[in-house]
C-alpha positions in Angstrom: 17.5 53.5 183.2 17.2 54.5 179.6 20.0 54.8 178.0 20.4 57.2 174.5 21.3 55.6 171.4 25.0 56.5 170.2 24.9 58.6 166.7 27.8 59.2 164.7 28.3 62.1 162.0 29.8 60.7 158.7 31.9 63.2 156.9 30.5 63.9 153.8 32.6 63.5 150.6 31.9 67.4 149.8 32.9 68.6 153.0 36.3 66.2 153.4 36.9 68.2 150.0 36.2 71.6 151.5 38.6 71.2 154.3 41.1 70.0 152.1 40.9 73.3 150.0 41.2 75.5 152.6 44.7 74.1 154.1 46.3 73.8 150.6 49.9 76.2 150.1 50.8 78.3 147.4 54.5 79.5 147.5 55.2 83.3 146.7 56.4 83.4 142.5 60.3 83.6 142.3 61.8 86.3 140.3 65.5 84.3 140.2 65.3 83.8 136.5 64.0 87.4 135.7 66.9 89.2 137.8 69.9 86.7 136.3 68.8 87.7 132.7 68.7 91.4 133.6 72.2 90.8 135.4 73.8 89.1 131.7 72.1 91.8 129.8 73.7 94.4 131.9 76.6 92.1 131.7 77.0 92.3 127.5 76.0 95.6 127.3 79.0 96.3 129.7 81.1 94.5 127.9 80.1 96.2 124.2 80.6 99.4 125.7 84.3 98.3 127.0 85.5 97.5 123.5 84.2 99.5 121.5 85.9 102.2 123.6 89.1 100.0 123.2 88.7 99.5 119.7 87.9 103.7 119.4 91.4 104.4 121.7 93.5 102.5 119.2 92.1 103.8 116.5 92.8 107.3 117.4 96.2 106.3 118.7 96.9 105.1 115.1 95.9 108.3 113.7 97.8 110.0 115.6 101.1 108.3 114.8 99.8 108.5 111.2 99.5 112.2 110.6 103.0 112.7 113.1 104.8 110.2 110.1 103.4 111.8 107.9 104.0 109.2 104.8 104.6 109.5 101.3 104.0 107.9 98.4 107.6 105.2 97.6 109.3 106.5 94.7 110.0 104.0 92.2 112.7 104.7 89.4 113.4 102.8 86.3 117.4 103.5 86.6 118.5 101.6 83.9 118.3 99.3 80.8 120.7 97.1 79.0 120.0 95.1 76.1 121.7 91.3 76.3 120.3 90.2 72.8 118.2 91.6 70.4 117.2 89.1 67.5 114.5 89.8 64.5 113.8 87.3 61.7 111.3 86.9 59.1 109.3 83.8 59.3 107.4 84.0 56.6 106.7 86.7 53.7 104.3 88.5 56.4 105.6 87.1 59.7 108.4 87.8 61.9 109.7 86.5 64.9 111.5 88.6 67.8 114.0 87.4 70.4 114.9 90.0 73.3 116.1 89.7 76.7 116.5 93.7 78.4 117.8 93.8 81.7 116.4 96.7 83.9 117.8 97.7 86.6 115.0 99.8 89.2 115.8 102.2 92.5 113.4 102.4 95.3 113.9 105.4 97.5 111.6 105.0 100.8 112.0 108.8 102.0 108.8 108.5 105.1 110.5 107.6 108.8 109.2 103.9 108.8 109.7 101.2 106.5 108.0 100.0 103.6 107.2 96.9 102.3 107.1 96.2 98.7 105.0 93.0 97.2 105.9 90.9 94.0 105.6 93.6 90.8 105.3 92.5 87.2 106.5 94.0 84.5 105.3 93.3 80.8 107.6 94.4 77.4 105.2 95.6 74.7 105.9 96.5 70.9 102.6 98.6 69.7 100.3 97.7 72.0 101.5 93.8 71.6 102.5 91.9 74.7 106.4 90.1 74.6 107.5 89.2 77.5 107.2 89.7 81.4 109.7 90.3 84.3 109.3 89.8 87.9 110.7 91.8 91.1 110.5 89.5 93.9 108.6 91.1 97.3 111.0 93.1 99.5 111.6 95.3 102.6 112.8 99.0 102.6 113.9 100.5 106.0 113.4 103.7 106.5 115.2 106.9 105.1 117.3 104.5 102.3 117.5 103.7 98.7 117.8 99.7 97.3 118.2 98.8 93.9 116.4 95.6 92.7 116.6 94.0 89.1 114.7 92.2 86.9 115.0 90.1 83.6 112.8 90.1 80.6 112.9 87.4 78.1 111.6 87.4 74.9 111.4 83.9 72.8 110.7 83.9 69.8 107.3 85.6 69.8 105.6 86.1 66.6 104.4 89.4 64.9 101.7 89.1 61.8 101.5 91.5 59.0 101.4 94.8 59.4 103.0 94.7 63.2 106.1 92.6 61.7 106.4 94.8 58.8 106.6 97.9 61.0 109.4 95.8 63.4 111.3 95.0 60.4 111.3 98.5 59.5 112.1 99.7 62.6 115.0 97.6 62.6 116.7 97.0 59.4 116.2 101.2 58.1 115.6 103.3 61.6 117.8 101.3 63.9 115.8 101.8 66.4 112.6 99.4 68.0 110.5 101.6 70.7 109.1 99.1 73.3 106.9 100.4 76.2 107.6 98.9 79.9 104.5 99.3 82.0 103.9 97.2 85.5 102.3 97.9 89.1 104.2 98.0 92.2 102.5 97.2 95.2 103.5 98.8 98.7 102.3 99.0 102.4 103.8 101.5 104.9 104.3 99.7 108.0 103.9 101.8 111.4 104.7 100.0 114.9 103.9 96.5 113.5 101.0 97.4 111.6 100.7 97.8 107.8 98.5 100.3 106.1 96.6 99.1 103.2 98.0 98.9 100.1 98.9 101.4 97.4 99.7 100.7 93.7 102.6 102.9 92.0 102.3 102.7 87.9 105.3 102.2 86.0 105.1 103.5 82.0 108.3 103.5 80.5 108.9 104.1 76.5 112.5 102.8 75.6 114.4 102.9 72.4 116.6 100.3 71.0 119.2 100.1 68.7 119.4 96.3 67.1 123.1 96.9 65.6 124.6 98.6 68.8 122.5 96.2 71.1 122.3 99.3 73.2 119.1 101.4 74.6 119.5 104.9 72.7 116.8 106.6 74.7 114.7 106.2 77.8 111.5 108.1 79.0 109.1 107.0 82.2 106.2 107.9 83.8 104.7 107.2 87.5 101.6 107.3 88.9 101.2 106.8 92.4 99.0 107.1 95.6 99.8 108.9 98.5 99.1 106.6 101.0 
């Protein structure tokens, strides 16, 4: 009895490889990442859109209050001005000095159906073009449909005038009796509406005023405004 001689088949190298590559797994691509980045884009843009509509509905709510008020321009009056002390006095053969303190005396009339707020004005005392002195109005409050008075005080020490200037205030003084200084300042003011405040408008003041050294009295007074409507 012959019996056969037992073979065995080796696997190869390239074919352990082969069957290897044919049960390997490739999962399906995720589009997670793509869809969440659409969804936040969407999300923004959503969000854009929702206020800029807001911001577009207040505006137009403002507007509308706006043109119902309908607001003027504040009114700004230099009522009057009183001379405390009025001193000239040569300092040298072409010099001069002058000493003034004028107390003015302003009305604000707020006409418009909402209130008006008033910032710090300045006011500056000139003789020919040459500053003197400056006065301050402190920042205020008008309610509507009212008139307030407010004050200031300007003091002039001592200032000196050369030549020709102090010649002319000398002049003035000691043969006219009468010293013209101009008053000129800005006066700030916001209209306020509901809580909010309109941007700000600037009302000139340009007064001319005359003096009289021996009466210590203002003989004459002239002004000019010039204002924005807001």
């Amino acid at each position: 009895m012959t019996s056969r001689p037992i073979t065995t088949t080796a696997s190869t190298p390239s074919a352990a490889a082969n069957g290897n590559h044919h049960h390997h797994y490739y999962p399906p691509p995720s589009y997670s990442s793509s869809s969440s980045s659409a969804s936040l884009r969407g999300c923004c843009c959503c969000l854009f859109l929702l206020f800029s509509f807001l911001a577009l509905l207040v505006l137009a709510v403002i507007l509308v209050i706006f043109l119902a008020v309908k607001p003027k321009k504040p009114e700004f009056d230099l009522q009057q001005v009183g001379v405390q002390y009025m001193g000239i006095s040569p300092t040298t053969a072409s010099a001069a000095a002058v000493s003034l303190n004028i107390r003015m005396l302003f009305t604000a009339a707020n006409n418009n159906k909402v209130g008006i707020k008033y910032g710090e004005s300045r006011f500056t005392v000139m003789y020919r073009g040459i500053p003197l002195g400056r006065g301050t109005v402190p920042a205020f409050d008008q309610p509507a449909h009212s008139v307030r008075r407010v004050e200031t005080t300007i003091v002039v020490d001592r200032v000196s005038l050369l030549q020709a200037d102090a010649a002319d205030l000398l002049k003035d003084a000691s043969v006219n009796d009468r010293v013209e200084l101009r008053v000129v300042g800005d006066v700030g003011a916001k209209i306020r509406i509901l809580g909010f405040t309109s941007p700000g408008v600037q009302v000139s003041v340009d007064c001319t005023i005359a003096i009289s050294p021996t009466k210590q009295a203002v003989i004459s007074k002239q002004c000019g405004f010039d204002g924005l409507s807001v």
